[in-house]
ZAMARGU-4260 file (C-alpha; in steps of 0.2 Angstrom, whole numbers, plus 5000, padded with zeros to 4 digits):
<rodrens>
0) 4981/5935/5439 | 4981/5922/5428 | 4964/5917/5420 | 4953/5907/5407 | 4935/5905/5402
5) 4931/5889/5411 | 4941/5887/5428 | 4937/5867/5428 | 4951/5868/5412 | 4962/5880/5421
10) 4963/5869/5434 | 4968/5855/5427 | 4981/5861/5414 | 4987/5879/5418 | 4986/5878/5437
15) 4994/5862/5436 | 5007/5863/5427 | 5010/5882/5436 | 5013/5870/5453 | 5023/5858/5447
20) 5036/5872/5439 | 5039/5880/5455 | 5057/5881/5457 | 5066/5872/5473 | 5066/5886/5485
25) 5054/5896/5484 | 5041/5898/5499 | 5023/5895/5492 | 5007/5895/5502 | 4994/5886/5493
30) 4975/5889/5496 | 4963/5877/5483 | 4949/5885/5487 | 4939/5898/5481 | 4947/5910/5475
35) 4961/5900/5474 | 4978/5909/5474 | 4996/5906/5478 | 5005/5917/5487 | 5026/5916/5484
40) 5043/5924/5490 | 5060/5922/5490 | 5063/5921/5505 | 5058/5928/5523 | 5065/5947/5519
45) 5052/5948/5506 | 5034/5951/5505 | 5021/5938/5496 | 5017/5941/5479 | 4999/5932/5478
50) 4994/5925/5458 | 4976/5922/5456 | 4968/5909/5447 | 4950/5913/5436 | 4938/5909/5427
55) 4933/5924/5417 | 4917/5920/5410 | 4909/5931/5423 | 4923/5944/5420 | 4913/5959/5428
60) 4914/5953/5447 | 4933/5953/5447 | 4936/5970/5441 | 4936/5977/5458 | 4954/5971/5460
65) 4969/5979/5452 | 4983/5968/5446 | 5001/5969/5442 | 5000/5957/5427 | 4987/5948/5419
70) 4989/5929/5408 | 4975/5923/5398 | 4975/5905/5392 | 4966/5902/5377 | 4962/5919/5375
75) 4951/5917/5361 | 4938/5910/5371 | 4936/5927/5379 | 4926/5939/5374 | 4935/5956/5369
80) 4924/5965/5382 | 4933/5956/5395 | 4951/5961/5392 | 4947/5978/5389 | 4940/5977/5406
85) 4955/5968/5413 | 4968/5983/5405 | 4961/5994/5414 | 4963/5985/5431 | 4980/5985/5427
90) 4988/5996/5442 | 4992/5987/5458 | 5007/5997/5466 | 5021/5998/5469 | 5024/5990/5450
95) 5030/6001/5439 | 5025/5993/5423 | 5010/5982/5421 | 5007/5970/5405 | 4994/5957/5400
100) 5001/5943/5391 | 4989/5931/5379 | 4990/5915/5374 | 4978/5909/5360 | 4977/5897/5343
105) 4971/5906/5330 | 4954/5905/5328 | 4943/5918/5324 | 4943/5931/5338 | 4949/5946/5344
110) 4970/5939/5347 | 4968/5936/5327 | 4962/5954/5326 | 4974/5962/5335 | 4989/5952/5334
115) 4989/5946/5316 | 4977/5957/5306 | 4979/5975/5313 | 4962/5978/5315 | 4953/5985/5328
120) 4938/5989/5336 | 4933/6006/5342 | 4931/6003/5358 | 4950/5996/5356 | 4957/6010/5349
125) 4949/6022/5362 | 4959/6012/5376 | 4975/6011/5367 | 4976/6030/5364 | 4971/6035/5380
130) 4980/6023/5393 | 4995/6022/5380 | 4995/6003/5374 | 5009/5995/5367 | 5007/5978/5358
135) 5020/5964/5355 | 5017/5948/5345 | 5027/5933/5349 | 5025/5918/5336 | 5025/5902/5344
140) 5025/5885/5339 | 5021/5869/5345 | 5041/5866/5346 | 5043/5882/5357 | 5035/5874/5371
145) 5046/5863/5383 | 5028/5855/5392 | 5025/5847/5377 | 5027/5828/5377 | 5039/5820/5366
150) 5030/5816/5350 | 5016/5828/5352 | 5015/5837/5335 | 5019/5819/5325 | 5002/5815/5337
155) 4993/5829/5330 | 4997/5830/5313 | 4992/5811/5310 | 4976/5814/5320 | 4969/5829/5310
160) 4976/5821/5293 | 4960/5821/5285 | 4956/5840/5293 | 4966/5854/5284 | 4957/5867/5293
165) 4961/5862/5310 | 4977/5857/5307 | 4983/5873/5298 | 4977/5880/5316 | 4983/5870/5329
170) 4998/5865/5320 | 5004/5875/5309 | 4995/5893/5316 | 4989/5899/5299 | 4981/5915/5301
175) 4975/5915/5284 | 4964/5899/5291 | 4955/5907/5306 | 4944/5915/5295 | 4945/5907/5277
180) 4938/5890/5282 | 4921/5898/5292 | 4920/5913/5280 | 4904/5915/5271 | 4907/5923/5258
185) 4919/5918/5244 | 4939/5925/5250 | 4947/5926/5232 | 4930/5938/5227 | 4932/5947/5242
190) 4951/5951/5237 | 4945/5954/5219 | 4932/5968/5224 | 4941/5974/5238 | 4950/5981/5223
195) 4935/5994/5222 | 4936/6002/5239 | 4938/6022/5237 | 4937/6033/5251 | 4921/6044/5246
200) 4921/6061/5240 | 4907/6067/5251 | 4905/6064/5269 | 4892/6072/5279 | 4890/6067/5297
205) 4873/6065/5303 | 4866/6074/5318 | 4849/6073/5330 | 4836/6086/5331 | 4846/6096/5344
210) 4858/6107/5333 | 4872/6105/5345 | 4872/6086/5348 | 4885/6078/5342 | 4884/6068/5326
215) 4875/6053/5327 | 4880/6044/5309 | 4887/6048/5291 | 4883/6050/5271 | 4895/6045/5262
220) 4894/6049/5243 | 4904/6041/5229 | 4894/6049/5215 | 4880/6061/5214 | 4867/6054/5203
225) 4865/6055/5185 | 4848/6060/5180 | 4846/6046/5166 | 4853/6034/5179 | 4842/6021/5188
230) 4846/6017/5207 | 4843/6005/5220 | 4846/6004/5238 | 4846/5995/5253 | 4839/6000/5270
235) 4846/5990/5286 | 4837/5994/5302 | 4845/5995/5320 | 4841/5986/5335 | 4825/5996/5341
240) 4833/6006/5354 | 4837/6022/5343 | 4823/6031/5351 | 4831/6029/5369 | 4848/6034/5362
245) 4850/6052/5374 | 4848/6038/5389 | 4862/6026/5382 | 4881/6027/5381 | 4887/6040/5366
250) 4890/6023/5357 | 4871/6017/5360 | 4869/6000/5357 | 4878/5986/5347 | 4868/5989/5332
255) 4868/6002/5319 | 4856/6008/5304 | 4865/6007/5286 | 4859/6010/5266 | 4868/6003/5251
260) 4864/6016/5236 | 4870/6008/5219 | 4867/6011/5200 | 4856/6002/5191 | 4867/6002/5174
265) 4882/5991/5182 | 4879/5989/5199 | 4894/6002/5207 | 4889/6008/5226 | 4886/6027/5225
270) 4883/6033/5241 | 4878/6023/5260 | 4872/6029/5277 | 4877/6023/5292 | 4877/6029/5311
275) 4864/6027/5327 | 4851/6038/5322 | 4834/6037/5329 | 4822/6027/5320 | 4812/6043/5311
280) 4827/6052/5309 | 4837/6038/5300 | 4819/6037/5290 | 4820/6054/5286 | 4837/6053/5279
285) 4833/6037/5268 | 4819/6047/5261 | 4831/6062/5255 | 4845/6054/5249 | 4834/6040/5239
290) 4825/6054/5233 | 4838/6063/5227 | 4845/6047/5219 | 4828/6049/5206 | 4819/6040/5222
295) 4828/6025/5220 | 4816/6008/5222 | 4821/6006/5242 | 4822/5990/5251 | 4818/5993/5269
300) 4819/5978/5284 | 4803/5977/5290 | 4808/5966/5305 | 4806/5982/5316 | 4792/5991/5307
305) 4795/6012/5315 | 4806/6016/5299 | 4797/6007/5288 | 4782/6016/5293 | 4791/6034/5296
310) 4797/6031/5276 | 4781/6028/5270 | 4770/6040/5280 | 4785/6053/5272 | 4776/6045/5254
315) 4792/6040/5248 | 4788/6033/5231 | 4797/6018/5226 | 4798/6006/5241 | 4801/5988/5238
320) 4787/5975/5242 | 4780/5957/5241 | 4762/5948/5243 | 4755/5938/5256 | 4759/5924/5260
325) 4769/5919/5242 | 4782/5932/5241 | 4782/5929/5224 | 4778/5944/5218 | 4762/5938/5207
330) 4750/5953/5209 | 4733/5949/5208 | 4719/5958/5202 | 4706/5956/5217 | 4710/5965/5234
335) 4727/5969/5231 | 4730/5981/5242 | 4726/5969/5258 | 4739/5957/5250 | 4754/5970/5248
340) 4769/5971/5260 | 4780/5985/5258 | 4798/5980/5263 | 4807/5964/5268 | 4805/5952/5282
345) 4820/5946/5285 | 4817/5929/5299 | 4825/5912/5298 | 4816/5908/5284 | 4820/5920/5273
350) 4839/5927/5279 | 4847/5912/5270 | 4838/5917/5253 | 4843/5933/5255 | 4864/5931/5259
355) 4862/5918/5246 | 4857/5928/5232 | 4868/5940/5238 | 4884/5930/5242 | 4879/5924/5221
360) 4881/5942/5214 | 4899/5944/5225 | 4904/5927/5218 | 4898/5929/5201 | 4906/5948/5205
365) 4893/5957/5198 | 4890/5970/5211 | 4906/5982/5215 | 4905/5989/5233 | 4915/6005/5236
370) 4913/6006/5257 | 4929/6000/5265 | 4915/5996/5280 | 4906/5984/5272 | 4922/5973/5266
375) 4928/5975/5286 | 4912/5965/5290 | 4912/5954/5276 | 4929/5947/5281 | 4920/5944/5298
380) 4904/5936/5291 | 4904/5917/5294 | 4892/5904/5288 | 4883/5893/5298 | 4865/5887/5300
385) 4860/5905/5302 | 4876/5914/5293 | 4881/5929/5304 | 4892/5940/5310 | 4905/5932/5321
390) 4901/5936/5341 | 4907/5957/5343 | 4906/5959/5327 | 4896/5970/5316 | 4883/5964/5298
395) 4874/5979/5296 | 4882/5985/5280 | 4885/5965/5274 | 4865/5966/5277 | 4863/5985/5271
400) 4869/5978/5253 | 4861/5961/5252 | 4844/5972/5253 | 4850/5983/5240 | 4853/5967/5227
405) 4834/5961/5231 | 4828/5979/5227 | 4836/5977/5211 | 4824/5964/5209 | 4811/5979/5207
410) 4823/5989/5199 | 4809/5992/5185 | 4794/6004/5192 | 4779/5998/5185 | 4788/5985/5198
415) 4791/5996/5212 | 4771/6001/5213 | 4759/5988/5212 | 4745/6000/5210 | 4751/6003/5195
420) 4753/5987/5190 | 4735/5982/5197 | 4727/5997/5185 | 4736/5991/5169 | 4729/5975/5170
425) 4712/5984/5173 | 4713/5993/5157 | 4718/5978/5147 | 4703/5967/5151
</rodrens>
């Protein structure tokens, strides 16, 4: 099978070309309609071998076929999903071996991933173990291809003169460029920091109520807190479907929960969670280890409110928190407790500020994260108008410390409870 995201560009390049390289000799039936295929032999002693031609944007209705071999053109234009699903519709008989070649330029995708940066997804690795994967990577250039019209790179190179970025992709096939020209955050910081990464000296996996579930997250620990130490933390919330997860897959969703823990002195990451634990039991773990942590001032995402609420019905202490409708943490005097919102709401609006000022403190490299997660998402994180996490990818520990910088905001805890604050300025009148 051979196969690209949109069969109206397969068409009229791929298929194309595929028919007009047929060697003299060889018996081809054609059929041009859908599903368009070939069938080809030798001659009249052999059978037909039959190459179909795909779109694979709607890759699940063609994995009820088994195939020999699989080619994707462009294969960064499909989705990770869907060539994990094609590997495993590798085994029409009587072949003996079965492959999938790809073809891509390096933009950011799963080919750069896989091909050029050795990193994996799970669900990746999983499949490679089990059904025994073998990777090759074949560098080509634009000279490597006999198709090519004469002049074509001189073409190429004078049209994207004034582009750097897509040239050191389409031409020159710089890795370094599939990611470093839509990265968010800064790349030489990122390397600096990266110096910082230490596997923890703690890690306890998280578990359900049930006693003999299987785990369902981590806590890592870097450092056990000081008890003249101030801390601060960050609290990132999952999808919403935490409390479904004994109906989901033993993955659950695409989302996961994760907590920055830093010092207050210099800004070192001592501990994080992380996992897909249900909503109250990811709040009850927040609460412990922030309590443990001289109840560290905790910056929760308020955007889906059942952990939020879980922490503060726990009476956590020392949660982060804004007024309404400024968010400029001016605390008046008269009815302040209608005006309080614990946690952050992060929307539109307000995630931009918040990568911002966080994306500031790597640059400035203030902060020093220790979890080798958070710099495997960082490296995926790309701006934009809403700067996210490139499509199958993960942000919840890039989010999971940008919440920990605001908290440091409140760092101070005649801060961290406006009560307080609201009866000092009582007494002094």
């Amino acid at each position: 099978m051979v196969g690209r995201l949109d069969f109206t560009d397969l068409k009229t390049t791929t298929l194309q070309e595929f028919d007009t390289s047929l060697p003299p000799g060889i018996d081809v039936l054609f059929h041009n309609s859908p599903p368009f295929y070939r069938d080809l032999r030798l001659s009249a002693d052999h059978p037909y071998s039959r190459v179909y031609f795909r779109s694979l944007e709607n890759w699940q209705s063609i994995l009820s076929d088994a195939y020999g071999w699989v080619l994707i053109d462009e294969a960064q234009e499909v989705s990770e999903a869907a060539v994990l699903g094609l590997l495993t519709r590798l085994r029409h008989q009587p072949e003996r071996k079965w492959g999938l070649v790809a073809t891509f330029n390096p933009f950011p995708s799963w080919c750069v991933d896989w091909f050029m940066r050795d990193n994996f997804s799970e669900e990746a690795k999983i499949l490679f173990d089990k059904a025994q994967v073998r990777l090759n990577f074949i560098v080509s250039k634009i000279a490597d291809n006999p198709h090519l019209r004469a002049g074509y790179k001189a073409m190429m190179e004078a049209t994207l003169v004034n582009d750097p970025y897509m040239k050191a992709i389409m031409v020159d096939g710089d890795p370094e460029a599939a990611l470093g020209g839509l990265l968010y955050f800064d790349r030489a910081s990122l390397a600096y920091l990266g110096g910082f990464q230490a596997e923890p000296l703690e890690n306890q996996p998280t578990y359900p109520d049930a006693s003999d579930s299987l785990a369902d997250g981590e806590i890592l620990i870097w450092e056990r807190p000081l008890l003249t130490e101030r801390y601060y933390m960050g609290a990132d919330t999952a999808d919403g479907k935490g409390e479904a997860l004994s109906m989901l897959p033993a993955s659950g969703g695409s989302d996961r929960n994760a907590c920055a823990i830093y010092r207050g002195s210099d800004n070192v990451q001592v501990a994080a969670i992380y996992g897909r634990q249900e909503e109250h039991m990811y709040a009850r773990h927040l609460v412990r280890l922030g309590g443990w942590y001289n109840n560290a001032t905790m910056c929760v995402e308020r955007n889906r409110r059942s952990v939020l609420v879980a922490v503060r019905q726990l009476g956590y202490p020392n949660l982060y928190w804004t007024t309404k409708p400024t968010d400029m943490h001016i605390v008046q005097p008269v009815n302040l407790a209608r005006q309080v919102e614990y946690g952050y709401d992060t929307n539109l609006r307000t995630r931009p500020a918040l990568l911002g000022s966080f994306r500031e403190a790597l640059s400035m490299r203030v902060m020093r994260p220790r979890d080798k997660g958070f710099f495997t998402e960082a490296q995926d994180f790309l701006a934009g108008k809403v700067p996210a996490a490139r499509p199958g990818k993960h942000d919840d520990r890039v989010m999971s410390h940008a919440l920990a910088w605001e908290a440091r905001k409140q760092l101070r805890p005649t801060r961290a409870m406006p009560e307080l604050a609201m009866w000092g300025e009582t007494l002094r009148m």
